[in-house]
C-alpha positions, 0 to 999 in steps of 0.5 A: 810360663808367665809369672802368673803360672800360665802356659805359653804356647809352643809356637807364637800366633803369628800375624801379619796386619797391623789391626791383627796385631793390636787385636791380638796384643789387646785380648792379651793384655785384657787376659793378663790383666784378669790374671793379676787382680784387681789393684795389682797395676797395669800389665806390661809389653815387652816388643823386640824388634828385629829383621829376622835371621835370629840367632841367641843375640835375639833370642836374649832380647826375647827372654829379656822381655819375656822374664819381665813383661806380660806380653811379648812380641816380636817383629820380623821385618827386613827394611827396605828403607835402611838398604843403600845396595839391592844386593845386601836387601836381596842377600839379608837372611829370610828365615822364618819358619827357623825364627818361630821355632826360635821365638816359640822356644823364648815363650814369645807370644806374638810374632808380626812379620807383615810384608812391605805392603803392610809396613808401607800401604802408601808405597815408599813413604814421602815423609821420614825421620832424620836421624840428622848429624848424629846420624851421618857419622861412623855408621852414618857416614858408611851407610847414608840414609841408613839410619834415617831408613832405620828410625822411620821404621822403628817409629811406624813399628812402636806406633804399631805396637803401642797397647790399645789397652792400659798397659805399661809399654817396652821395647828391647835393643840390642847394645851391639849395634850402640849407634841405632840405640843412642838414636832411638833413644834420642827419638823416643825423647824428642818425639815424646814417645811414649815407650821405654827403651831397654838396651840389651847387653851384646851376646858372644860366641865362645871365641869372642865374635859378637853374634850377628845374622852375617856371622853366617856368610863368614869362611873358616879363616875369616872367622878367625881373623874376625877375632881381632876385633873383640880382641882389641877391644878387650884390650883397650877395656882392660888398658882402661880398666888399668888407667894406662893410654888407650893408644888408639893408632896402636890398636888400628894398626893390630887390626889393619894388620890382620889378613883380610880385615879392612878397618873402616873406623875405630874410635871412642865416643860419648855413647848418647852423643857419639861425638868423639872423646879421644882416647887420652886424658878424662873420659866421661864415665860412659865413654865407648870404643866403636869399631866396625870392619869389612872381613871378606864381603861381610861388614862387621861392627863391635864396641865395648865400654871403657871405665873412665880415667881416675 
């Protein structure tokens, strides 16, 4: 239901073209708009981002945007242009007939799957964003050119999705992966973009493992050894919270100890920077442990917030 008492359908109008995507979002808005009245202000919508493979982080997103906007849509495009590895491209789960389900479940009204020929008619774009020094460190340094592929995509994707009707206009992230959020946020300011970013808090299994679509591709055991990363990092906020030293080498070391997880980095940094703020002394009121680890084949990120000192 719409907060104007509307059904929903049980399964999202899916298209795959950009013009039947602004044709279906403006007939929406036009709708919602009738609904509220006159003098009742602009209608909204809520766009989530996504490459498919959705599990309850997504569907948090959905029902974020569906509890507070008119209309909602969803994007499921796997993109080719954050992939260094033809392998991790051709391994990424493709499971849309299970995210429409998902998506009709969360009262999602649009879905836009379009293929690599719709996002890219050009062919591989000549022109993209830089995500620049922000963009080459911690994730960035793991993954050249990911973040750049991942900010040309994003910017094609709210450029899509802008109301072509008066409308106010949303877009929802998920806050476990901080360093594409800081970036995008950053985008939308210096390119003056007229969306509002919504960071949505990280979703976690019972156990503590932050959900992830490579969740899946885990055995049993490194599941549970997995698990050491959101432990540690609650120990670090709870050490925070406490106004003890964070001792960082300490918390590398319990990870690198555990069986089968490689640790590529764990640091604390400034979350609309991430330049790194140390782990002793003030921290800024939004300082943020980062964490990202290799468990078996799948590459794992975490983070969490710290209190700041005093």
């Amino acid at each position: 239901m719409t907060s104007t008492g509307t059904p929903r359908p049980a399964t999202p109008l899916l298209v795959s073209t950009p013009a039947d995507l602004r044709s279906a979002t403006t007939a929406l808005l036009d709708d919602a708009r009738t609904r509220r009245g006159a003098g009742a202000g602009h209608p909204s919508l809520g766009l989530v981002p996504t490459m498919g493979g959705l599990h309850e982080g997504h569907a948090t997103l959905a029902r974020t945007a569906r509890g507070a906007d008119d209309v909602v849509v969803v994007s499921i495009f796997v993109n080719p242009l954050q992939f260094g590895d033809q392998a991790d491209l051709d391994r990424y789960p493709r499971t849309l007939d299970d995210d429409l389900l998902l998506l009709g479940a969360c009262g999602v009204d649009v879905v836009f799957a379009p293929s690599v020929e719709d996002m890219y008619p050009g062919g591989e774009p000549l022109v993209r964003l830089s995500a620049g020094r922000m963009g080459e460190v911690l994730e960035g340094a793991a993954r050249p050119g990911h973040f750049d592929g991942m900010l040309t995509v994003v910017a094609k994707l709210l450029n899509l999705g802008l109301p072509g009707t008066a409308a106010d206009y949303r877009a929802y992230f998920g806050e476990k992966d901080a360093q594409q959020l800081a970036l995008i946020r950053r985008m939308v300011l210096d390119l003056n973009v007229p969306v509002r970013i919504e960071g949505v808090p990280i979703v976690r299994d019972a156990d503590g493992l932050a959900l992830s679509s490579r969740n899946r591709f885990l055995g049993a055991d490194e599941r549970r050894a997995a698990l050491v990363l959101s432990r540690v990092l609650g120990d670090l906020r709870a050490r925070a919270r406490g106004g003890a030293p964070l001792d960082l080498e300490a918390a590398r070391a319990e990870i690198t100890a555990e069986g089968g997880v490689d640790l590529d980095y764990l640091e604390i940094v400034d979350p609309s920077s991430f330049a790194p703020v140390g782990d002793r002394g003030t921290r800024p009121a939004s300082a943020l442990a980062v964490v990202a680890a290799r468990v078996g084949a799948v590459r794992l990120i975490d983070n969490a917030f710290l209190p700041p000192v005093g």
